[in-house]
C-alpha positions, -999 to +999 in steps of 0.1 A: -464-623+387-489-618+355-496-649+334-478-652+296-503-632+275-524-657+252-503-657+217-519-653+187-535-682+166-527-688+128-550-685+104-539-701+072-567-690+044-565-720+017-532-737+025-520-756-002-490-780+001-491-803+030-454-795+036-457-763+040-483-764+068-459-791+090-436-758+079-460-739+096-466-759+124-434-763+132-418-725+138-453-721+159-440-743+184-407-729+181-420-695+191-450-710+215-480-707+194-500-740+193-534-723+180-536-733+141-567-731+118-572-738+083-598-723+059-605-750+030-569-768+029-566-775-008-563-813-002-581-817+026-571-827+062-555-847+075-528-849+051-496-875+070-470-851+049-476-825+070-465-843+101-438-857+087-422-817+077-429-807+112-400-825+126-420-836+161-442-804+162-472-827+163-489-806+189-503-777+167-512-799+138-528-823+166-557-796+170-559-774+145-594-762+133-603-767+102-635-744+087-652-733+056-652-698+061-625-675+069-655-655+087-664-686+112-627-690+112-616-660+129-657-650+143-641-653+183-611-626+174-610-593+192-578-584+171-575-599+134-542-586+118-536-595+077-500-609+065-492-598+031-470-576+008-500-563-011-522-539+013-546-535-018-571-509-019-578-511+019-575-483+042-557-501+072-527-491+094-498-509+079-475-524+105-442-539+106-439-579+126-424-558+152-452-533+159-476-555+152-466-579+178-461-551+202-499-545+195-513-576+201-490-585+229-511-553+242-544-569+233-541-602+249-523-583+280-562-570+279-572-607+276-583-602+244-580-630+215-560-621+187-552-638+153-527-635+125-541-641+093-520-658+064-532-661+030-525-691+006-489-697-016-504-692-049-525-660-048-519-649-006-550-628+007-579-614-014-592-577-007-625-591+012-603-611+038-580-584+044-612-563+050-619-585+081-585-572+097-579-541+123-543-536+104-517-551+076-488-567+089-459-561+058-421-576+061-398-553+050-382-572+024-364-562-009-387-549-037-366-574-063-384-606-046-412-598-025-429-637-024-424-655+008-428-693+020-455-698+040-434-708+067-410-680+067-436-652+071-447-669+097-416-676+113-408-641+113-439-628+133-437-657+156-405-642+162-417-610+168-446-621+190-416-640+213-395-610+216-423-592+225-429-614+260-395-623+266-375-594+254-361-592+291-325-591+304-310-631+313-307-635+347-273-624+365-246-647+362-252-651+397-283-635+408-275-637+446-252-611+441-261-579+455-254-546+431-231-522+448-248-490+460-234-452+445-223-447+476-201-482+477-189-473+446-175-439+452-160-451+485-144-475+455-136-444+434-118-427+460-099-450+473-080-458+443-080-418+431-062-411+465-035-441+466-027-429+428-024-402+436+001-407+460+020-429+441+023-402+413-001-419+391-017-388+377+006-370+354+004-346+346-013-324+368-042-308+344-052-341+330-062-353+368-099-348+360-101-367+327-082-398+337-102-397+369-130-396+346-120-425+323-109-448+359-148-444+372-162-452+335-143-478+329-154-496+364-189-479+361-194-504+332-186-534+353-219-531+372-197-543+402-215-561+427-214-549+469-187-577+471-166-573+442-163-532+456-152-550+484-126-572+471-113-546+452-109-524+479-087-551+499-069-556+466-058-514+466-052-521+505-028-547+495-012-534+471-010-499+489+007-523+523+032-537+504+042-501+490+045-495+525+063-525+531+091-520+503+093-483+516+103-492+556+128-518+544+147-494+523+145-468+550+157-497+575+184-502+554+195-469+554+193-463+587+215-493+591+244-481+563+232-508+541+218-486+513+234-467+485+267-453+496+271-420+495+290-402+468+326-388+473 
């Protein structure tokens, strides 16, 4: 099995509030990025308030970078891709969270290093960062109020990047279970199309076909398991024996002159 793809570090370019980068920090552990870097915080680092809005997501805050220049800052990226609601005057794809974290989930399947850049609250990116970038990330959000916290674009391509590794099925309820095979299944089918049909089930005659239709649909959906066929096969046998059952007594009782008696 392939290792989890590298995620993408954070870039913040001139973080401001203290709060909003334990913010930060803490939505990249939620989503499993640790890799944070800083370009001139406004108030320097370390700054304690940050810590303290992380709510015990030390880890990212524990080792992020801090650097002068957004270009030593992201200088080790193979895949730089700018956050903002303003693509500018630069001629870059524009990508929603979603396709962009399909993209770089690509990259780092190549073991490449990728990076999400975030510019500051006050003014976000600047037309020469964004020229560092292979594309523009944009959320989709209403045109009325286009500003976002920090921690909320971020948040949202975290997101993103986590669907894109573990957008999988759950595990089976109980995994052990073998699925049943087509052929189990029509065995399945038949079975219970030929003892309703004997009991006069399907009536009338010209809408045999649909509700045979609707029967294997509506068990097709179930995903049955090779076992639960199997139970529910002894549970037509049952049924079907009992039928059986009811019918011999009655005839039995006839036979005997305990049934209805006759007329006249």
């Amino acid at each position: 099995m392939s290792a989890t793809p590298q995620p993408p570090c954070v870039i913040l370019n001139e973080p401001q509030l203290a709060e909003n980068i334990g913010a930060v920090a803490r939505v990249m552990a939620n989503f499993g990025l640790s890799d944070l870097r800083m370009v001139r915080p406004r108030d320097g680092w370390p700054q304690p308030r940050a810590w303290a809005s992380a709510s015990g997501a030390d880890w990212p805050l524990d080792n992020a970078r801090i650097f002068d220049r957004l270009e030593d800052a992201v200088g080790d990226l193979q895949r730089l891709y700018a956050t903002t609601a303003r693509p500018r005057e630069t001629r870059l794809p524009i990508l929603t969270p979603l396709e962009a974290a399909g993209e770089l989930h690509a990259a780092a399947g190549q073991e490449l290093t990728t990076g999400l850049l975030f510019g500051g609250e006050r003014a976000g990116l600047e037309t020469a960062d964004i020229a560092l970038c292979q594309a523009i990330v944009t959320i989709p959000i209403d045109p009325r109020l286009r500003s976002l916290n920090l921690a909320q674009a971020v948040a949202l391509n975290a997101y993103e990047w986590r669907m894109a590794i573990a957008n999988e099925p759950p595990p089976a309820f109980r995994e052990e279970a073998e699925p049943a095979a087509q052929a189990e299944l029509i065995g399945l089918y038949e079975h219970l199309e030929g003892e309703l049909e004997a009991s006069g089930f399907f009536f009338p005659p010209e809408k045999t076909p649909s509700m045979v239709r609707n029967l294997r649909v509506i068990l097709a959906r179930s995903r049955l398991s090779l076992q639960e066929v199997r139970t529910l096969r002894g549970v037509i046998t049952a049924l079907t024996k009992g039928r059986g059952r009811v019918l011999a007594r009655l005839a039995k009782e006839r036979a005997e002159g305990r049934g209805r008696p006759e007329d006249g």
